[in-house]
N, C-alpha and C positions, 0 to 999 in steps of 0.2 A: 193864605197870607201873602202880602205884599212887599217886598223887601224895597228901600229906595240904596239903587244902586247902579253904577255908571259903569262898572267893568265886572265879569264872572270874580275877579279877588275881593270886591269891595262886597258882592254877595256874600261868598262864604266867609268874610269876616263878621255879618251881622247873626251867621247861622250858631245856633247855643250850641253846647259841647255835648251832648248827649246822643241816644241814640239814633236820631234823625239826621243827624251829622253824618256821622259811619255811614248808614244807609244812602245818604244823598249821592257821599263822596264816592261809595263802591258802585249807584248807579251810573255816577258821572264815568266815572274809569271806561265802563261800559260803553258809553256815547262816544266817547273823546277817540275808543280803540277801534270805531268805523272805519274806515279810510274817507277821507273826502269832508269829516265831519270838521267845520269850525261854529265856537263858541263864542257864544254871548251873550248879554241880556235885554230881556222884551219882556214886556206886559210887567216888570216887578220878580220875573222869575229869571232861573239860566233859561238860555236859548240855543238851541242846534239848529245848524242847517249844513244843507248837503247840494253842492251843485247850483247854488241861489235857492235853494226852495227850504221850506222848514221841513224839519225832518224830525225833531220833538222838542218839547219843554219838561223842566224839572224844578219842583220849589217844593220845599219845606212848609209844610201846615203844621198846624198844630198837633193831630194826632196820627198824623200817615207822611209820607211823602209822595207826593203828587207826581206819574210819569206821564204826560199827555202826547199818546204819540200817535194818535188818530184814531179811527174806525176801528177798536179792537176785534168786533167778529169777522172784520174784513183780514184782519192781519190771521186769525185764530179761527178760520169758521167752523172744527168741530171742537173747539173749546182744549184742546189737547194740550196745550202748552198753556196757557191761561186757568187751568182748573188749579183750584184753591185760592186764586188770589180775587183780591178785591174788585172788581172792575166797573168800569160805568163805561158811554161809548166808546170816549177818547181818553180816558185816562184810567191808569193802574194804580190803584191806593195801596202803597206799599208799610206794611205797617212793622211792629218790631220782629215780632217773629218768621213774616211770611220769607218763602226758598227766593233766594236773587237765583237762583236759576232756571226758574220760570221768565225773569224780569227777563235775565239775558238771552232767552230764549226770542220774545217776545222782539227783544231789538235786532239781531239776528235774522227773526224773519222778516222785519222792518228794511234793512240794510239790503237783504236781497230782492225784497220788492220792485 
């Protein structure tokens, strides 16, 4: 989904109060706690970048929260930190139950990239 919104507060005011919420906000905590990382919005979603460059995206679907933060088996290439969760190339479908600390793992290895 597509949020229409001009600053990360004017996003998570359109985000519902449910579990996707929680999830979004404790991936965000996540991103925000890089160093170097500033916030914003692109494409309809949050936006991270680091140093000018992107560094990931995060938005609220319908039934997952969506972390797009590139080449996952590049970031994870024996799967170690990524097993059990959701994943496609660039993005980690995070859904109600799955461990954020795989996620934070994942950004972690991200950051020291």
């Amino acid at each position: 989904m597509q949020y229409d919104a001009d600053s990360p507060e004017a996003y998570l005011d359109q985000i519902d109060d449910d579990w996707r919420r929680d999830r979004l906000l404790a991936i965000r905590a996540m991103l925000l706690a890089v160093p170097g990382v500033l916030e914003g919005v692109g494409y309809g979603m949050l936006r991270y970048e680091r140093a000018g460059e992107a560094f990931a995206h995060l938005n609220a679907q319908k039934g997952y929260v969506g972390l797009y933060i590139g080449d996952v088996a590049k970031l994870d290439p024996d799967g170690e930190i990524s097993a059990g969760l959701n994943c496609g190339k660039g993005c980690v479908r995070v859904r109600k139950r799955d461990d954020l600390e795989a996620v934070r793992g994942l950004v972690v290895r991200k950051a020291g990239a």
